[in-house]
C-alpha positions as CSV (number, residue, x, y, z in Angstrom):
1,X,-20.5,21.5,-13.5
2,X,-22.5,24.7,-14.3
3,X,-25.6,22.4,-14.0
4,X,-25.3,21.5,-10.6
5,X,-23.6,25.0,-9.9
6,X,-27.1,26.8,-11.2
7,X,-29.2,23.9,-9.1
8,X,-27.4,24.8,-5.8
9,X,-27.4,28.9,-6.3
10,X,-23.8,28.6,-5.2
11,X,-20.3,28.4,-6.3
12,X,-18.5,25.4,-7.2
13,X,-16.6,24.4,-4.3
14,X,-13.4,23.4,-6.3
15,X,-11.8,24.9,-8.9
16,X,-9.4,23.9,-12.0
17,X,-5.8,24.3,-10.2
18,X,-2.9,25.1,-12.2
19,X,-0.1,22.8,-13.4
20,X,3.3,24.2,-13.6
21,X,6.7,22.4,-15.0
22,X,9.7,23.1,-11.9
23,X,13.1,23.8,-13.9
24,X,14.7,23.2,-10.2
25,X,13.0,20.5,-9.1
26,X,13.4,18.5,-12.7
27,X,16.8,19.1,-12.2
28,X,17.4,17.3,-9.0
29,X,14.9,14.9,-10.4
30,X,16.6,14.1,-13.4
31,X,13.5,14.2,-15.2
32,X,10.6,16.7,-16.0
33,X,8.9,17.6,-12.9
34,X,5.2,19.0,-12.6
35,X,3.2,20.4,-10.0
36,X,-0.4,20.1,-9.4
37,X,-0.9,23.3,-7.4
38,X,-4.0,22.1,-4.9
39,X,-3.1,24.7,-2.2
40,X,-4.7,26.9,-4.3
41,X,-8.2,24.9,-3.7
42,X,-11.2,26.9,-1.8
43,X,-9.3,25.6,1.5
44,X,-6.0,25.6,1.0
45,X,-5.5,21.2,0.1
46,X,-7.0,19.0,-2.5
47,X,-9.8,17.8,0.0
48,X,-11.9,20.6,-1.4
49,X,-12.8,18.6,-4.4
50,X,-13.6,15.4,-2.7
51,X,-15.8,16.9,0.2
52,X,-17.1,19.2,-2.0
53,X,-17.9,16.2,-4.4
54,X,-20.1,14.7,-1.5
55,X,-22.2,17.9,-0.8
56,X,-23.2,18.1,-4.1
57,X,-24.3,14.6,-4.3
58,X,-26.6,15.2,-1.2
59,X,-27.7,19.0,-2.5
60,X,-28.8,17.3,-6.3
61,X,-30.4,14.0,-4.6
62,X,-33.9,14.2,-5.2
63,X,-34.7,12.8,-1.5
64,X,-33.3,16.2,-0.1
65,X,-35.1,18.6,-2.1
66,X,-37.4,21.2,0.0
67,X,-34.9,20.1,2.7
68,X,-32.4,22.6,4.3
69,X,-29.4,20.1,4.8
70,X,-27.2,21.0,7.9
71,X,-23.4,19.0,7.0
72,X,-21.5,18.0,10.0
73,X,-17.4,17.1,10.3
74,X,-15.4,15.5,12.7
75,X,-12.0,16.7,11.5
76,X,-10.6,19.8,13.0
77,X,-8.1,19.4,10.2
78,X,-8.1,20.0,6.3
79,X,-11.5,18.0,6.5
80,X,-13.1,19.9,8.8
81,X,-11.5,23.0,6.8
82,X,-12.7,21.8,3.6
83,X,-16.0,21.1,4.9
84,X,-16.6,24.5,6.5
85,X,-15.5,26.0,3.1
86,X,-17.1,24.3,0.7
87,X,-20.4,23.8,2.9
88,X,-20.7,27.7,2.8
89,X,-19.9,28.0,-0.7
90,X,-22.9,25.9,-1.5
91,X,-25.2,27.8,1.1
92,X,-25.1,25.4,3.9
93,X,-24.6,25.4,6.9
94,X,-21.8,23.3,9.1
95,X,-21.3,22.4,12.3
96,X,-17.1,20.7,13.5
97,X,-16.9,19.0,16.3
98,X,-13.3,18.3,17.6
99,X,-11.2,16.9,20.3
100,X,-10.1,19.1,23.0
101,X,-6.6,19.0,21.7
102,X,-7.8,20.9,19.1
103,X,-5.2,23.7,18.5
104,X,-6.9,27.1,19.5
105,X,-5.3,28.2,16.1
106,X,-7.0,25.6,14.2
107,X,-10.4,26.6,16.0
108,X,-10.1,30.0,14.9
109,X,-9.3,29.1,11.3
110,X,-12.8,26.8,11.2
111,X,-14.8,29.7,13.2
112,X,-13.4,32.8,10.3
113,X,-14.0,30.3,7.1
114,X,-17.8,30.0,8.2
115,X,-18.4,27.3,10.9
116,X,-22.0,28.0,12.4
117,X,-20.3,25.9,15.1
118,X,-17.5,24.6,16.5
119,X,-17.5,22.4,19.5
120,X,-15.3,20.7,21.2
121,X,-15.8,17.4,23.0
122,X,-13.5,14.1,23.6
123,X,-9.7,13.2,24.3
124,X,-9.4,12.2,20.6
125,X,-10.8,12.3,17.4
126,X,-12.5,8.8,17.8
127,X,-14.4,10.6,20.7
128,X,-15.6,13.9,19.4
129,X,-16.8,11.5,15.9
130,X,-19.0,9.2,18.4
131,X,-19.8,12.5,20.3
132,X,-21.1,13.4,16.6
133,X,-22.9,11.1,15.1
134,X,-24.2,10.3,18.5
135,X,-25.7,13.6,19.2
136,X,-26.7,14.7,15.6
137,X,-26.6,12.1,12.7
138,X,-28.3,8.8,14.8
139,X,-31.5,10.7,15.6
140,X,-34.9,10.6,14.7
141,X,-35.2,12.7,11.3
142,X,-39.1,13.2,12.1
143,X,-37.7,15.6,14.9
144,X,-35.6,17.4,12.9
145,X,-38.6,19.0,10.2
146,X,-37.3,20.2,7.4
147,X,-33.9,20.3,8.2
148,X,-31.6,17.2,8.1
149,X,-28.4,16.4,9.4
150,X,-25.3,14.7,7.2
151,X,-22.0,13.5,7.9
152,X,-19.1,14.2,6.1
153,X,-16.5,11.7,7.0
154,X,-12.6,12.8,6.3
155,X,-11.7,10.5,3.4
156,X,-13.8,7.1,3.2
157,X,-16.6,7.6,0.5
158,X,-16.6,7.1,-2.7
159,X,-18.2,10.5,-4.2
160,X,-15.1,11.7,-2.2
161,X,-12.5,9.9,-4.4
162,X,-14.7,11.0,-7.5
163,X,-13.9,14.1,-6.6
164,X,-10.6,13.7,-6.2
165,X,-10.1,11.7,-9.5
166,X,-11.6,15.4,-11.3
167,X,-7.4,16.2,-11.3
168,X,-6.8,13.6,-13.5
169,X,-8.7,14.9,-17.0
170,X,-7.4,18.4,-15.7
171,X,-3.7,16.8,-16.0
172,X,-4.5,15.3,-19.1
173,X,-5.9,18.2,-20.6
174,X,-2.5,20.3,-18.9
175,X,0.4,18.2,-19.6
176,X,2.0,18.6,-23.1
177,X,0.5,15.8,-25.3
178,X,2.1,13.0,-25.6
179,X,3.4,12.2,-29.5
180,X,1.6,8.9,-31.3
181,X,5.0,6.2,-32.4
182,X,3.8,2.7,-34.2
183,X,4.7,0.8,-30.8
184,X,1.9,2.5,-28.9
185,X,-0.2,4.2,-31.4
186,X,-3.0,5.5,-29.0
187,X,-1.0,8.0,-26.9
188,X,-0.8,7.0,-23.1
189,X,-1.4,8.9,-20.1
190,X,0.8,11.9,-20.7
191,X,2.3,11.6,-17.3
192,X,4.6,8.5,-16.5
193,X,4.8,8.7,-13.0
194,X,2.2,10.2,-10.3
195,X,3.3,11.0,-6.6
196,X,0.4,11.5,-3.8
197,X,0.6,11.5,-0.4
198,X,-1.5,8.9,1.7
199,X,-3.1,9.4,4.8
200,X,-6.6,7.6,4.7
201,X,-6.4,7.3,1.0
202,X,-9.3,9.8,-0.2
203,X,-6.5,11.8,-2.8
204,X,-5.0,8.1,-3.6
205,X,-7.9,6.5,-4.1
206,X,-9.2,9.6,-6.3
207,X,-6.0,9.3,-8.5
208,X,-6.2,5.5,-9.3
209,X,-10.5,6.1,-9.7
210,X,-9.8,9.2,-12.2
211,X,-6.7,7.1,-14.1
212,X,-9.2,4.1,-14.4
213,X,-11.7,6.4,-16.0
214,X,-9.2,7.9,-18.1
215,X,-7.4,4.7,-19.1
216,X,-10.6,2.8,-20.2
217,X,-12.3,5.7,-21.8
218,X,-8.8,6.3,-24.0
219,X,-7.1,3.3,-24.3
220,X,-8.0,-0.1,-26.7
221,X,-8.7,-3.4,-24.9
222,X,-5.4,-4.3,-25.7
223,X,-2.6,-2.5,-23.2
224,X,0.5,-4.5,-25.2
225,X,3.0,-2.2,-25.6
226,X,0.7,0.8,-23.7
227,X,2.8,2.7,-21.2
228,X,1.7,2.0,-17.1
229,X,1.1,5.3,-15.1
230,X,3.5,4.6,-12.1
231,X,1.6,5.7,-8.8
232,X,3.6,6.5,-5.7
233,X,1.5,6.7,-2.9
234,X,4.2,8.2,0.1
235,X,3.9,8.3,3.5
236,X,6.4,9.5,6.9
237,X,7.3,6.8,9.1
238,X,4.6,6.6,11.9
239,X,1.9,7.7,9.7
240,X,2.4,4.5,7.1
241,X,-0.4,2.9,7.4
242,X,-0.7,1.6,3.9
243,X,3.0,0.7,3.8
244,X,1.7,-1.6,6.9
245,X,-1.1,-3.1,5.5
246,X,0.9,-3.9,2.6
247,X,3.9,-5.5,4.5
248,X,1.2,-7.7,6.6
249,X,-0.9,-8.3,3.0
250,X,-4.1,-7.3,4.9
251,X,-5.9,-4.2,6.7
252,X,-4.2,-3.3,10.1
253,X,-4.2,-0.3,11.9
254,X,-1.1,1.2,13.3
255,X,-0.6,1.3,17.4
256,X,-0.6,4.6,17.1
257,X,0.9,7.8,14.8
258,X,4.5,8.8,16.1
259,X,5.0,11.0,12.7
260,X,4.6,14.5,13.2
261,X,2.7,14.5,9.9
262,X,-0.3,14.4,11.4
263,X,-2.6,15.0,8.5
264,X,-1.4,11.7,7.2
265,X,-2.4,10.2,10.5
266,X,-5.1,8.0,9.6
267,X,-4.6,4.4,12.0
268,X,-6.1,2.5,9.4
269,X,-6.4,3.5,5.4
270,X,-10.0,2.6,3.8
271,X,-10.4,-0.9,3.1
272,X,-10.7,0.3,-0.7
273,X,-7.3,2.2,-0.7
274,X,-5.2,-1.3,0.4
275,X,-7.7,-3.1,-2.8
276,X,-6.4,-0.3,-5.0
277,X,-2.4,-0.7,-3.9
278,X,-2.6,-4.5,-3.9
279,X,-4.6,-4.8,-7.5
280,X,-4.9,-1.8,-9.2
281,X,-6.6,-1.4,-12.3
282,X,-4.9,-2.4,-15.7
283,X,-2.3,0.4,-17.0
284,X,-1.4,1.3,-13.4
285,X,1.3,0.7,-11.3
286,X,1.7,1.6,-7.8
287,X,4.6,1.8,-5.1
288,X,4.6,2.4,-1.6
289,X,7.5,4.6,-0.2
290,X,8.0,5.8,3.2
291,X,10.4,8.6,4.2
292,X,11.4,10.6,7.7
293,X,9.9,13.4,8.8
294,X,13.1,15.0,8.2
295,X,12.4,14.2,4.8
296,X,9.1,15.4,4.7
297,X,10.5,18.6,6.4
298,X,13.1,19.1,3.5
299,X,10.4,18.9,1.3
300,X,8.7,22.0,2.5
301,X,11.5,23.9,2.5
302,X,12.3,22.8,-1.0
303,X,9.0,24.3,-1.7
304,X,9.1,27.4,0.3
305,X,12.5,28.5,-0.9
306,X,12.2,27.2,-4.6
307,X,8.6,27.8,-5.1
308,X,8.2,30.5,-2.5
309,X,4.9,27.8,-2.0
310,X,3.9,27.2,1.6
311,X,3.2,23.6,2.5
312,X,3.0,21.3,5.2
313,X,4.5,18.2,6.3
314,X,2.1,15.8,4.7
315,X,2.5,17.3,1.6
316,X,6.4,18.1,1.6
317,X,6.6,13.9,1.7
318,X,5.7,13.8,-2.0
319,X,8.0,16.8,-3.3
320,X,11.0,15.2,-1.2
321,X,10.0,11.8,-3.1
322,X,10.9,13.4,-6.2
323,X,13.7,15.6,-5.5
324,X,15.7,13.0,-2.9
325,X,16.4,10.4,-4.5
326,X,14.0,8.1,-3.8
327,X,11.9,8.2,-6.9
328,X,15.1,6.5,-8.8
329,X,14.7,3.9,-6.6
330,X,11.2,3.4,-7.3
331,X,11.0,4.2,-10.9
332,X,13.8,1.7,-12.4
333,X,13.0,3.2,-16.4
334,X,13.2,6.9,-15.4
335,X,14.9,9.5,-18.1
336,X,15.1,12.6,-18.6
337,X,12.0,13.2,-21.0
338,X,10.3,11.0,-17.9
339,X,7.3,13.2,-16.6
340,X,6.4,13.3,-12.8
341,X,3.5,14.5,-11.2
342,X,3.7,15.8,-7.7
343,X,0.6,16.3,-5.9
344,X,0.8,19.7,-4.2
345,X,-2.0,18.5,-1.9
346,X,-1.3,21.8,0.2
347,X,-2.6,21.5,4.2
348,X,-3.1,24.5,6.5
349,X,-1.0,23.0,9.5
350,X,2.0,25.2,8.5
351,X,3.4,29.0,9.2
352,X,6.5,30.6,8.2
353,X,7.8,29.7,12.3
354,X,7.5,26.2,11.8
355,X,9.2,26.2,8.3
356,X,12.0,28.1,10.2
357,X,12.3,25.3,13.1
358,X,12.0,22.5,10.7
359,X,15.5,24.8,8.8
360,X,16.8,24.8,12.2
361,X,17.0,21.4,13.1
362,X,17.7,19.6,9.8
363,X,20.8,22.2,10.6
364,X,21.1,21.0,13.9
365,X,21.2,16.9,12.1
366,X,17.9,16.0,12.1
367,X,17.4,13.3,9.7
């Protein structure tokens, strides 16, 4: 890291989060419960490693150097965020372009973290991206001098699931080691069980690419008698589309998102993230579960009043996973000495109001 960190004149635009064992949450687990703190990333979610991840790759590509590169993002959401954040960490500049529904809130967030612009054009995201690429990526780079343009999609690229996958040597390096036995004398992964949440699948994909990595770096040939790392990619109803793809065995896109997770709200995943659920690599696992919003919701609050750790909905899926019940459904071998990783992926779509109207009607039988 400190190579490409003295290349660019810049800071890295992710940083080594902290792990931390819940006593609470393990408890209404019934197993030991850690969290991967990635609301404390650069931009407040995990996507700061993955997007970050990308920049570099364009900063340290020889084809670029003596070039002033100008990143553009389509997502006025943690992307965009990310984008913005890391982008000006590394001494770019970049430009979001998002829909008109683009909360004036959200705007404001882009325009104080460092956006040289943000403009709004289209009815959706689908028509501020083509409004995008249209305007500033698909044009001649002999007009453009020295400076060139480059897109930074939200979650489809693979330098931004190696990004992502940097969490898993941090975990292995975090967790407490796992002792040696004569059944399985090369330790395992020293985490059991893994919980994400999935929205276009950049963070799920990063998990299973960083495991693979991990696995066949660590592991002999031979996984007889080896331990599987259980993946549990989660999702709200209305924002499943991987759970959709799976029940139909091939890529489809949802009609449309009806959760009010919308950071999870990704039509279709990346054609990559259904290969990954479908036929992972060897020594993983994975499982699809989808909860309620109301769910989700009970999640952050967990969080907020347990961890005094503000998250939003797309995150508080993955802690609910683990603390309601529905990770003994999914994990049929799970003890207590059993050790589950939640995700924090974090997500700046969340204030202490809307924490205190999710209370109010999970109070009022939301479910």
């Amino acid at each position: 890291m400190g190579h490409i960190d003295s290349q660019v004149g810049g800071k890295m635009p992710w940083v080594e989060t902290p792990l931390v064992e819940s006593a609470v949450l393990s408890k209404e687990a019934g197993c030991r419960v850690f969290l991967k703190l990635e609301l404390l990333q650069p931009s407040g979610s995990f996507k700061s490693r993955g997007i970050g991840n990308l920049m570099l790759s364009y900063i340290s590509d020889p084809s670029n150097h003596g070039k002033e590169l100008h990143f553009f993002s389509s997502s006025g959401g943690n992307a965009g965020l990310a984008a913005v954040v890391a982008a000006r960490d590394l001494g770019c500049p970049c430009t979001v372009v998002v829909p008109l529904s683009t909360k004036p809130l959200m705007i404001q967030k882009l325009r104080t973290a460092g956006a040289t612009d943000v403009i709004q054009h289209g009815a959706s995201w689908f028509e501020a991206d083509s409004y995008l690429r249209k305007t500033f990526i698909d044009v001649d780079e002999s007009s453009q001098g020295s400076v060139k343009n480059v897109y930074i999609p939200p979650f489809d690229h693979p330098e931004i699931w190696k990004g992502a996958g940097t969490m898993i040597p941090e975990l292995a390096a975090q967790l407490p080691p796992r002792p040696s036995s004569e059944s399985e004398p090369v330790p395992s992964f020293p985490a059991d069980v893994i919980i994400c949440s999935v929205g276009g699948g950049g963070l799920f994909n990063g998990v299973i690419d960083g495991l693979d990595k991990y696995l066949m770096s660590s592991l002999s040939k031979s996984d007889k008698g080896q331990r599987r790392v259980q993946v549990i990619a989660a999702e709200t109803r209305g924002a499943d589309s991987l759970a959709h793809s799976l029940r139909n065995g091939s890529l489809q896109s949802l009609p449309a998102i009806t959760s009010l997770a919308t950071s999870l709200g990704a039509l279709t995943v990346a054609p990559q993230t259904l290969k990954n659920a479908m036929t992972p690599p060897r020594g993983v696992e994975v499982k699809s579960v989808v909860t309620s919003d109301a769910e989700a919701a009970r999640g952050v609050i967990r969080l907020a009043d347990e961890m005094r750790l503000l998250v939003e909905l797309a995150c508080g899926v993955s802690v609910e996973v683990a603390a309601g019940g529905r990770l003994k459904q999914a994990v049929e071998d799970l003890s207590p000495e059993s050790r589950v990783v939640i995700v924090v992926c974090g997500g700046s779509n969340i204030t202490a109001e809307m924490v205190a109207e999710y209370r109010q009607n999970l109070a009022n039988g939301w479910d």
